[in-house]
Phi, psi and omega in degrees: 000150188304315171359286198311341170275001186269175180272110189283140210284162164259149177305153167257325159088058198240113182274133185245116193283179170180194200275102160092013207170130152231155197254132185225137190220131168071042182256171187285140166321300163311339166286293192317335209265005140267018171317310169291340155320288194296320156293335173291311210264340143317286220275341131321352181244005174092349171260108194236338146313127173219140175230170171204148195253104171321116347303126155245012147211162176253125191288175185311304189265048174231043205280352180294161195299177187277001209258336199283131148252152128218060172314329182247028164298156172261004184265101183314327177294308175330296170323305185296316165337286168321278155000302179284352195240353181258326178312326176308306180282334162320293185283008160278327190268341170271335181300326207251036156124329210262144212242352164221176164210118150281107196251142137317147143266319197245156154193109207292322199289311181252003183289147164309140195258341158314086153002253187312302176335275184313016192239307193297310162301341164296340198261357181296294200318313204286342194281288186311317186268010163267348186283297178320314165328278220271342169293340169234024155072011184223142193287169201221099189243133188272137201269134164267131201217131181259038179244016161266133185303317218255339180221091195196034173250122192279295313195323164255340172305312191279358122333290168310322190285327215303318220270010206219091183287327175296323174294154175207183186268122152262107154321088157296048196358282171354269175335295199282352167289315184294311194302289222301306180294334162257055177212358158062056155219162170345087200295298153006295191302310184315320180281333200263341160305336198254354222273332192288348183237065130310101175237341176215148183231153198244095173269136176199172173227143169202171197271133174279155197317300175338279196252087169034058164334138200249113180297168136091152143317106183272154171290143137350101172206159187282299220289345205284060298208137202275322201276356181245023159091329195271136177309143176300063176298337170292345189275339183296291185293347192266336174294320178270320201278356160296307184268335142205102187298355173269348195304125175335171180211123194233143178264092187296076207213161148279111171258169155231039154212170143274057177290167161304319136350276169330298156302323178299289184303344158280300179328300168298212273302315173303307172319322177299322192303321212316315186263012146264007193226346189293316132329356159317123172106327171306160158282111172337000000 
């Protein structure tokens, strides 16, 4: 099988905190296998939500970075590959507990660059993984990115999603902020298509090209200002969490402290959240 011949990307093994809940993606087998370690000492930090992010571990015949999908390959073995790597994380999350899963659909490098081709496979892809939802029992939420040529308009990905209740949107700020600029559209426009089947958002921050785009995740803090090139997040969350105010809220950054930086950027967000979620539950 082709698999066999790539060079294996190394784990990243990466816990990502959120409001109440943490999300774990890409770890090496000997890391996973300390999981309940590791959840006990989240849940001493008030996070006792546990989710995962396809992959959460890459079995031997997966060896591509933890980043890779191809659902939307026009190469069928691929494709079956995927598939095949999201039923794992499925049954992993229902053995040990985690109440979501957050999957990519697109990966802009391998994906059909043929409009209708990459549609037709989406509406596949999208089939199949609501089936996957419900056959192992854990929610499924698919995260959107505009950096695929063939499939990258949020207004038909959540078309395409409608017919499938189990699935729901993950929100990449990030992503959809970069994709809306190379895609020469609105960011804005973009959050309020996915914002109504929204069930979990992935926070991070970077700069748009104007003022010297900043690579990678940046951590969260309140100092990062819109008028300097970095996305609006109080404006990000009054957009989305208007519409659906229960989505998960996961901070997609890696740390190795709880430094102060940090805690300012959980504390600021959690304050933005707070009087946008207070009202769950109420009567219209």
């Amino acid at each position: 099988m082709e698999s066999s011949t790539v060079a294996r990307a190394q784990a990243e093994s990466l816990v990502h905190r959120g409001l109440g809940c943490v999300e774990l993606f890409d770890f090496a087998p000997e890391r996973f296998a300390e999981l309940e370690t590791l959840r006990a000492s989240l849940a001493a930090e008030g996070r006792e939500r546990l989710s995962f992010h396809v992959p959460v571990i890459r079995p031997d015949w997966f060896p591509w970075s933890g980043i890779t999908c191809f659902f939307l390959c026009e190469d069928a073995e691929r494709r079956a590959l995927s598939f095949r790597l999201l039923d794992h994380t499925l049954e992993l999350a229902a053995r040990h507990g985690a109440g979501r899963a957050v999957c990519h659909l697109t990966y802009g490098g391998t994906d059909s660059r043929d409009p209708a081709k990459a549609e037709a496979l989406a509406i596949e892809a999208m089939a199949r993984m609501a089936q996957a939802s419900r056959r192992f029992g854990v929610a499924l939420d698919l995260e959107f990115a505009a950096y695929s040529d063939g499939f990258n308009d949020p207004h038909r990905f959540v078309e395409r999603l409608d017919p499938h209740p189990d699935l729901g949107v993950c929100i990449d700020i990030g992503h959809t902020f970069l994709g809306a600029q190379k895609r020469g559209r609105d960011y804005f426009t973009d959050l309020a298509a996915l914002a109504p089947r929204t069930r979990s958002l992935h926070l991070w921050n970077t700069k748009d090209d104007a003022h010297n785009r900043v690579h990678g995740h940046v951590p969260l803090h309140p100092s990062q200002s819109p008028e300097e090139g970095w996305i609006d997040v109080p404006k990000s969350l009054a957009l989305v969490l208007k519409r659906s105010p229960g989505a998960e809220i996961i901070y997609e950054y890696p740390i190795a402290t709880l430094s102060r930086d940090i805690l300012a950027g959980y504390e600021w967000i959690a304050g933005l959240v707070a009087p946008l979620t207070s009202n769950m539950g109420a009567e219209p």
